[in-house]
C-alpha positions in Angstrom: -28.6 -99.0 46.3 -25.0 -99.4 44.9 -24.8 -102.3 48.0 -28.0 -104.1 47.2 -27.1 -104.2 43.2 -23.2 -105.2 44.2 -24.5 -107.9 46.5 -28.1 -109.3 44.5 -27.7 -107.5 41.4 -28.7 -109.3 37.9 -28.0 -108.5 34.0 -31.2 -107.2 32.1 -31.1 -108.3 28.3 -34.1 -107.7 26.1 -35.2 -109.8 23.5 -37.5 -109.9 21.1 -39.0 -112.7 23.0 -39.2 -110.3 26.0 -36.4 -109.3 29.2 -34.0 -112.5 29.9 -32.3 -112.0 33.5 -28.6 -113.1 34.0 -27.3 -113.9 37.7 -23.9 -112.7 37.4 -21.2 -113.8 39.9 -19.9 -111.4 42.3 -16.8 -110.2 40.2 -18.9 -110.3 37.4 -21.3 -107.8 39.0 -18.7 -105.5 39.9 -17.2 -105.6 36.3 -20.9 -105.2 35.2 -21.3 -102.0 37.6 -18.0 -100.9 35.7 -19.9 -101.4 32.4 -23.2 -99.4 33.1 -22.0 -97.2 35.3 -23.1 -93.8 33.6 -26.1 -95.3 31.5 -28.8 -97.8 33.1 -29.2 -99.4 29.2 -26.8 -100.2 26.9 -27.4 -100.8 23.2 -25.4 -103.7 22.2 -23.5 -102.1 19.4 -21.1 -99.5 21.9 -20.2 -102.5 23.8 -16.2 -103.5 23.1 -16.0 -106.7 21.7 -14.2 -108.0 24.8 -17.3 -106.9 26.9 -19.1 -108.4 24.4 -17.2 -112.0 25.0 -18.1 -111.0 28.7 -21.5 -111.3 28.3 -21.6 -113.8 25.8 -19.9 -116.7 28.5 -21.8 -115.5 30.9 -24.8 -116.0 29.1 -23.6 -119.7 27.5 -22.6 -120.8 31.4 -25.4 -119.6 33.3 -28.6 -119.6 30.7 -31.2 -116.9 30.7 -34.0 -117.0 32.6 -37.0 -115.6 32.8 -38.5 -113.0 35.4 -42.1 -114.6 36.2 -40.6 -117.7 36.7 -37.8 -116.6 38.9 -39.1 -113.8 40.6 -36.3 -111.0 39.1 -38.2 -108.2 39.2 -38.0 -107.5 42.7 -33.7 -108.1 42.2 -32.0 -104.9 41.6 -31.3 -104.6 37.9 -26.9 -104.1 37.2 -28.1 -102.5 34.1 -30.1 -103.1 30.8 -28.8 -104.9 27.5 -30.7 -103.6 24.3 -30.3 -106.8 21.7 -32.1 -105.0 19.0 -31.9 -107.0 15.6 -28.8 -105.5 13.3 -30.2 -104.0 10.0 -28.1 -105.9 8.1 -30.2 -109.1 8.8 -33.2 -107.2 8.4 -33.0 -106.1 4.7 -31.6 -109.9 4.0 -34.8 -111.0 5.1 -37.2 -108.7 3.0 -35.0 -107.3 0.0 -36.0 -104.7 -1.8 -36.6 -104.2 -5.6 -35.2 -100.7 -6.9 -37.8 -98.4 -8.3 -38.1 -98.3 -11.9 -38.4 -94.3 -11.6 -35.3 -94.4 -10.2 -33.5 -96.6 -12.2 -34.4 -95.0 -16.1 -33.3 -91.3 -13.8 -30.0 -92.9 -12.7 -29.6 -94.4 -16.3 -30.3 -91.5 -18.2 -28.2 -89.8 -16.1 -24.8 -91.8 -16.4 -25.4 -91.5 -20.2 -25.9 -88.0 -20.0 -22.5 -88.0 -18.4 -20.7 -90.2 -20.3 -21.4 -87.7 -23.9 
């Protein structure tokens, strides 16, 4: 198995528009192996940054690509990328308006503290 994913292996990364394959080189798979060697997916957010770079030129050179077009699901799989949107672009999309409840308690509050 190690063989087959050292020799064919390719870079899962899900998306919100579905898995995107990468076709690493052959030092690229072996620093890959290196990466998901105790876990088969990764979230994004424990890579280092410079395993982040990684990825990120390898992405920009090769292009993703997609497994029904390509045929990558019969490849063995290095090891699975989580991209899972970061919270913080989340709650800039949709903000939220505090709850007057909680605001007249948090006021009343703070004066209560300030006599």
């Amino acid at each position: 198995m190690w063989m087959e994913k050292l020799w064919e292996g390719v870079l899962r990364v899900l998306t919100p528009l579905g898995p995107r394959y990468l076709q690493p080189t052959l030092s690229q798979r072996i620093y890959l192996l290196w990466i998901f060697r105790n876990f088969q997916t990764l979230p994004v957010k424990v890579l280092t940054p410079f395993q982040l770079r990684f990825i990120e030129r390898m992405s920009e050179k090769q292009g993703f690509a997609q497994s029904s077009l390509h045929g990558f699901e019969d490849m063995p799989v290095l090891g699975t990328l989580e991209q899972r949107p970061s919270p913080d672009s989340t709650s800039a999309s949709s903000p939220r308006r505090p709850n007057a409840t909680v605001t007249e308690a948090v006021s009343s509050f703070a004066v209560d503290q300030r006599s």
